[in-house]
C-alpha atoms as a printed R data frame, in Angstrom:
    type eleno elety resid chain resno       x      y       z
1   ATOM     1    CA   UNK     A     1  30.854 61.297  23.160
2   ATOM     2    CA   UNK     A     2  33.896 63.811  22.565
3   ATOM     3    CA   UNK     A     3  34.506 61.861  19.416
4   ATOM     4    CA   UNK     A     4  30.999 62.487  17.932
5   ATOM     5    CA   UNK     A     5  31.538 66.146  19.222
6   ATOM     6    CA   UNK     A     6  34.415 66.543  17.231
7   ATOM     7    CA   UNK     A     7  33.021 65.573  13.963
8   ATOM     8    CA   UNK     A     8  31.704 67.921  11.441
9   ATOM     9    CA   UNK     A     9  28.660 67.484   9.855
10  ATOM    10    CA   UNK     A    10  29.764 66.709   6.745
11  ATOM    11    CA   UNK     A    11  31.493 63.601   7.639
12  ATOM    12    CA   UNK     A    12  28.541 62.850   9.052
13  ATOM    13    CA   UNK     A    13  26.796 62.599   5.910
14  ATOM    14    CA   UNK     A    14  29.699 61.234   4.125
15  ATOM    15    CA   UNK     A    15  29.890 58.477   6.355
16  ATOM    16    CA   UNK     A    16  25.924 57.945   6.234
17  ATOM    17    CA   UNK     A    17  26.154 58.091   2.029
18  ATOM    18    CA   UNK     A    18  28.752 55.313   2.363
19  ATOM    19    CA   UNK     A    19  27.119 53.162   4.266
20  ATOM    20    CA   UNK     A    20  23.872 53.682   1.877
21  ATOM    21    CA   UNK     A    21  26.088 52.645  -0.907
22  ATOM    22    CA   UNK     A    22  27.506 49.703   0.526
23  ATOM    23    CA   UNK     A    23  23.813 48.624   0.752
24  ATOM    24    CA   UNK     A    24  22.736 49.607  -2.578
25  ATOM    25    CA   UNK     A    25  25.705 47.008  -3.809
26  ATOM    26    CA   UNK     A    26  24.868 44.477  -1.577
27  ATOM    27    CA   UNK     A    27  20.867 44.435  -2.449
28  ATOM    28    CA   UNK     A    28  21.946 44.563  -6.310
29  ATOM    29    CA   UNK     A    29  24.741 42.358  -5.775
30  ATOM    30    CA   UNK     A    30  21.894 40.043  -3.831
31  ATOM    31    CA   UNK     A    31  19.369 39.860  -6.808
32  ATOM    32    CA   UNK     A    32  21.939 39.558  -9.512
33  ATOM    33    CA   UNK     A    33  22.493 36.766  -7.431
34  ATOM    34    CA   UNK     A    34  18.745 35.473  -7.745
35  ATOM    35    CA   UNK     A    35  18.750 36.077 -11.172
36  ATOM    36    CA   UNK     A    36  21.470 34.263 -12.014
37  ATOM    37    CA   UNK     A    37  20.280 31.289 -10.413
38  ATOM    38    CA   UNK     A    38  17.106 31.806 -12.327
39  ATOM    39    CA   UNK     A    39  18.639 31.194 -15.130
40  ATOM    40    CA   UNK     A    40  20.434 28.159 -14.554
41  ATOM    41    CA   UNK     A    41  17.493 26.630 -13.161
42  ATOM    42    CA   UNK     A    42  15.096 27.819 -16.437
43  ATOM    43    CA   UNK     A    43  18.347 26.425 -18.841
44  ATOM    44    CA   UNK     A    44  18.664 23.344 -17.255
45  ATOM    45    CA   UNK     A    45  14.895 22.862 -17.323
46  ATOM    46    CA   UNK     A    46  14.692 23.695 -20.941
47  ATOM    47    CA   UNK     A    47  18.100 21.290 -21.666
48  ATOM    48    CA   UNK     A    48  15.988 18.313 -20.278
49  ATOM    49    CA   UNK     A    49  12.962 18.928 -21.588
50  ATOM    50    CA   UNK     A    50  14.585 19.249 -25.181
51  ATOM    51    CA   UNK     A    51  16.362 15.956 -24.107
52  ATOM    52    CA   UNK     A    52  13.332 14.318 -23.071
53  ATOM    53    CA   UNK     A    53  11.110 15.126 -26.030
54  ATOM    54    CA   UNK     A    54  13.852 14.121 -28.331
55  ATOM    55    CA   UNK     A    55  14.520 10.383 -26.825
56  ATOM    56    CA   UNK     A    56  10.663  9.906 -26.781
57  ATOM    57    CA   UNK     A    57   9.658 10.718 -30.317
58  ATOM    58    CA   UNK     A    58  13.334  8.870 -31.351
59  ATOM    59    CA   UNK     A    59  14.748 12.170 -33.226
60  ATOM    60    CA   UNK     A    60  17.989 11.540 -34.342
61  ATOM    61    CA   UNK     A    61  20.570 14.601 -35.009
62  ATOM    62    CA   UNK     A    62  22.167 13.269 -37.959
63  ATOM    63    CA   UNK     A    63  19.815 15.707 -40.751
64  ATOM    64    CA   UNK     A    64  18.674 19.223 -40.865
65  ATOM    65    CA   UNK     A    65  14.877 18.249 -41.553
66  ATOM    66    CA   UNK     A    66  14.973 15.278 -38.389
67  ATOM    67    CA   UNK     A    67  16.015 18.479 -36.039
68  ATOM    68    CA   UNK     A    68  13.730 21.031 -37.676
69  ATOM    69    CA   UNK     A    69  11.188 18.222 -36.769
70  ATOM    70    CA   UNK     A    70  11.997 17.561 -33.543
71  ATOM    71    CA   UNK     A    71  11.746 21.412 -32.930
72  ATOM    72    CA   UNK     A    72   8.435 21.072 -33.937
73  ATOM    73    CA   UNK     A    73   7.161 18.434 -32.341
74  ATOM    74    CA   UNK     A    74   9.151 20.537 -29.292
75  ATOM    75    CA   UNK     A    75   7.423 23.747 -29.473
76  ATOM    76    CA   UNK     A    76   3.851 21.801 -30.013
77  ATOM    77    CA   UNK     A    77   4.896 19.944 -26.765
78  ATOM    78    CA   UNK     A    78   5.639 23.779 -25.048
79  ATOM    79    CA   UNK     A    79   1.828 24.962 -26.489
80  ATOM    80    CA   UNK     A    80   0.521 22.052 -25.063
81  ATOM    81    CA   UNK     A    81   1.777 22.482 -21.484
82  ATOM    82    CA   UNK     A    82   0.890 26.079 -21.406
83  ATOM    83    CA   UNK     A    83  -2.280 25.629 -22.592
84  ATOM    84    CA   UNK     A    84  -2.998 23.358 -19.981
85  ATOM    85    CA   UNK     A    85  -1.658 25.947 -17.374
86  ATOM    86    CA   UNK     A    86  -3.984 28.259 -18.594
87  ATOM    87    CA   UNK     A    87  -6.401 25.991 -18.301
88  ATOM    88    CA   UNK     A    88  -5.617 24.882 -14.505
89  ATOM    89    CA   UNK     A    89  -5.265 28.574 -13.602
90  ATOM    90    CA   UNK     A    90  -8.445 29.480 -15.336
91  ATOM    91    CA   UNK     A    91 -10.589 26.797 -13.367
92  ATOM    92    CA   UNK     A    92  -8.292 28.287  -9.920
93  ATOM    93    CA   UNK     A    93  -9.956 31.944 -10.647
94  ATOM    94    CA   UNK     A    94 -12.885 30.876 -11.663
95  ATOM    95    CA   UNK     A    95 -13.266 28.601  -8.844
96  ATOM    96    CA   UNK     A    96 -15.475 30.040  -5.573
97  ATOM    97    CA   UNK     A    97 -13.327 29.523  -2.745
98  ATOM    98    CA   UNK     A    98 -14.834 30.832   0.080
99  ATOM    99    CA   UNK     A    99 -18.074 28.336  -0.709
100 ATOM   100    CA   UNK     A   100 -15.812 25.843   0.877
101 ATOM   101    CA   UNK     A   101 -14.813 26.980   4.237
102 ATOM   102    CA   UNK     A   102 -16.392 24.798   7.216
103 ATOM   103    CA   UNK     A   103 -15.082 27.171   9.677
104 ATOM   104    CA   UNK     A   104 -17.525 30.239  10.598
105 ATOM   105    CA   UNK     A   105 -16.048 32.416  12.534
């Protein structure tokens, strides 16, 4: 208790303002973590699905126009999924739930 005694109160809030910055650094240093790994994850994704659409539709890399095409067919595959992920996410909202509970409480 002397020890505490002794101290000013100042140091006190010096001591408090470093401890709030080594958890500022650690929360940032946390989601720059999560981000990161976002990333990967999204470029790998994106990397096989490229892949993917490219062995199916047999695009070969060899000519300018065969890539611009495979881009195409690409992005027209990308509409395509979100529009059916709108579509599934519409139908969620505009489903009515609670019409399908057999519990009453």
């Amino acid at each position: 208790m002397a020890f505490f005694s002794s101290l000013s109160v100042g140091w006190v809030i010096i001591g408090i303002l470093v401890i709030i910055i080594f958890v500022v650094i650690g929360i940032v240093q946390k989601r720059q973590s999560m981000a990161t790994a976002a990333v990967k994850i999204v470029s790998v994704l994106i990397v096989l699905s490229v892949g993917y659409i490219f062995i199916v539709n047999k695009i070969q890399l060899n000519s300018l126009s065969s890539i611009i095409d495979g881009v195409k067919i690409y992005l027209n595959w990308l509409v395509s999924v979100a529009d059916k992920a709108i579509d599934v996410t519409t139908y969620a909202i505009k489903t009515n739930w609670t019409s399908n509970t057999s519990i009453r409480g």
